[in-house]
C-alpha positions in Angstrom: 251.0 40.3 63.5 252.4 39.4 60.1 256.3 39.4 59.7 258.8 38.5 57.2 259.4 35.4 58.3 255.8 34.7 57.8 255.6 36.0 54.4 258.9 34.3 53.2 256.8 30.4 54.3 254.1 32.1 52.7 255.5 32.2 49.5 257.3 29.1 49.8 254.7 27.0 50.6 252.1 28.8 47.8 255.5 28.4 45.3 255.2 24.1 46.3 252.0 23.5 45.7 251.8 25.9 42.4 254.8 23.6 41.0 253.3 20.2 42.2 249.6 21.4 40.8 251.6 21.9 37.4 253.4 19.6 36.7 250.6 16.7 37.6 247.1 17.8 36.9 247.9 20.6 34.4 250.8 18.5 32.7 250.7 18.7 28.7 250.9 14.9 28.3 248.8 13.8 25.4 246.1 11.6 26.2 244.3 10.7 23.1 245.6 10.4 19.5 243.7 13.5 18.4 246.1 15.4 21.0 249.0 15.1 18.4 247.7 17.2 15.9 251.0 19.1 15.6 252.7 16.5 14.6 253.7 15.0 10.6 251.1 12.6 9.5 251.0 10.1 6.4 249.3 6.4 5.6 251.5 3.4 5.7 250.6 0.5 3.7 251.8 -3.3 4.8 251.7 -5.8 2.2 251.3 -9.2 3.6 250.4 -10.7 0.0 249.9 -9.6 -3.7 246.2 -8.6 -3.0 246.1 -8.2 0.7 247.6 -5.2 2.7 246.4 -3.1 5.4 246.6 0.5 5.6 247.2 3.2 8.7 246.9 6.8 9.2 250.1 7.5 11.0 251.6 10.4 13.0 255.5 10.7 12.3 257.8 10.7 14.8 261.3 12.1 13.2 262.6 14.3 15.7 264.3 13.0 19.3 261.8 15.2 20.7 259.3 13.2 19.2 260.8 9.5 19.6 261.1 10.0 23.0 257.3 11.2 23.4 256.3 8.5 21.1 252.7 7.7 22.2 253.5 7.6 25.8 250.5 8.6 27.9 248.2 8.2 24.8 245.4 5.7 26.1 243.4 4.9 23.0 243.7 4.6 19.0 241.5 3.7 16.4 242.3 0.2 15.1 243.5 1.9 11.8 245.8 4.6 13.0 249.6 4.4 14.6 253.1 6.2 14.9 255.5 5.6 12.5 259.2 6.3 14.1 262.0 7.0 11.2 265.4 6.7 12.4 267.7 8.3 9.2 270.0 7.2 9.3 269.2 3.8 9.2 270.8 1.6 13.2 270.0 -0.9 15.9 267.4 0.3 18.2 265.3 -0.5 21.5 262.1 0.9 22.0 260.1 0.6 25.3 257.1 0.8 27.0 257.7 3.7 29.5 254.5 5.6 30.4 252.2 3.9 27.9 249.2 2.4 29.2 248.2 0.4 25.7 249.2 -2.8 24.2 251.3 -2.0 21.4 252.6 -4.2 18.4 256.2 -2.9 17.4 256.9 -3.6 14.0 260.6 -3.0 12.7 261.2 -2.3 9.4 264.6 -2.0 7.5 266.0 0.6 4.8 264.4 -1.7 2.0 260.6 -1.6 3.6 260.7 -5.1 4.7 259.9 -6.1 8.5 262.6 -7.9 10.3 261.0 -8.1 13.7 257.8 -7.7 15.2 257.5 -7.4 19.0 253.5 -8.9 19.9 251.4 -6.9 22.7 254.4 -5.4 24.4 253.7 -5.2 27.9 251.9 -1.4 29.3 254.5 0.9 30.8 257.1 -1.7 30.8 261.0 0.0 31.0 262.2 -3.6 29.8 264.0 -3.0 26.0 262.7 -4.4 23.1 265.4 -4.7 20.4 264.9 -3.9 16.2 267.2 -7.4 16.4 268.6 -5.6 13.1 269.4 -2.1 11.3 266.4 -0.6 11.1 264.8 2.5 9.3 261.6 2.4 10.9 259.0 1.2 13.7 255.5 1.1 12.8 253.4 0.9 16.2 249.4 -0.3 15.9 247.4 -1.6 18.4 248.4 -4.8 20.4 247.3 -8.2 18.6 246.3 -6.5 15.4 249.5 -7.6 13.4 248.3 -11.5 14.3 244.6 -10.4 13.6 246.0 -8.8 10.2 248.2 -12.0 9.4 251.4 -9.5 9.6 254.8 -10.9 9.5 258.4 -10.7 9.3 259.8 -10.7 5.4 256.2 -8.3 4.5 256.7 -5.0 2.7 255.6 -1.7 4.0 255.3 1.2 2.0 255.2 5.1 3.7 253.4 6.6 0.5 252.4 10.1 1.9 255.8 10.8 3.5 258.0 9.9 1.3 259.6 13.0 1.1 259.6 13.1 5.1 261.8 10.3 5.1 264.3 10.9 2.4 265.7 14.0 4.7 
C-alpha cells in the first residue's frame, strides 16, 4: 500500500535527481565558439610593425554578464578568432582561468590601443589572478603561444575597427 509518506520521498527523490540531471548534463555552458552567437562581434587588428599586423574575428564581451562568462567552458577556437573584453571605463583588472580548459594569451591594452601587458599560455582552469599591471581598456584573448608565434608585444597598437561604436558607450 502506497501512503503519503511514500509519495512525499517520492517526489523528493524524483525532485534530486531532476535538479542534479540539469544543472550537469543539460547545463547551458558553451562549448565551442560557434555557441556564442548571441553575443557582439567585430575584428581587431594588432599592429606589430608598419606593414605587419594580424587580424581576429572577436566576440565582445561588454556586459558583467558577459566578463564573467568570458570563454569559460569553450574548448576550441580557430587560430584567427578571440574575445575582446572592454572595461569603460577604463581600471586595473585581473582576469583568470576559472573553468577554461584552453591555453589562452591575455593581451591588455590601454585607453590609447597600446598593449601594456601580455600574460603567455595562462595556465587551463587556473583561479590564480593575472593582473592588466596597468589601467586598462581592454583584454584581447587568442589562442595560447600565438602572440609569440605572431611576434606580438608590449608597446604594439591594436585597433577594434568594427566596434568602435560598441566601445565609445
Amino acid at each position: 500500500m502506497i501512503t503519503r509518506k511514500s509519495y512525499f520521498y517520492l517526489f523528493v527523490i524524483t525532485s534530486y535527481i531532476s535538479i542534479i540531471y540539469s544543472s550537469s548534463s543539460l547545463s547551458n555552458n558553451p562549448k565551442s565558439f560557434s555557441d556564442l552567437k548571441k553575443w557582439g562581434k567585430g575584428v581587431v587588428t594588432v599592429q606589430m610593425t608598419k606593414t605587419e599586423n594580424a587580424e581576429f574575428r572577436v566576440v565582445i564581451a561588454k556586459s558583467n554578464k558577459e566578463r564573467r562568462q568570458g570563454l569559460m567552458h569553450i574548448e576550441f577556437m580557430e587560430e584567427n578568432e578571440g574575445m575582446i573584453f572592454i572595461f569603460n571605463p577604463p581600471r586595473r583588472v585581473s582576469m583568470w582561468m576559472r573553468n577554461t580548459p584552453m591555453t589562452l594569451d591575455m593581451i591588455f591594452i590601454n585607453k590609447d590601443g597600446e598593449i601594456i601587458t601580455i600574460e603567455n599560455s595562462a595556465t587551463p582552469y587556473s583561479t590564480k589572478g593575472i593582473p592588466s599591471n596597468g589601467s586598462i581598456k581592454w583584454v584581447l584573448e587568442i589562442n595560447g603561444g600565438l602572440s609569440e608565434s605572431l611576434n606580438i608585444k608590449t608597446g604594439d597598437s591594436v585597433k577594434l575597427s568594427t566596434i568602435e561604436a560598441l566601445v565609445e558607450e
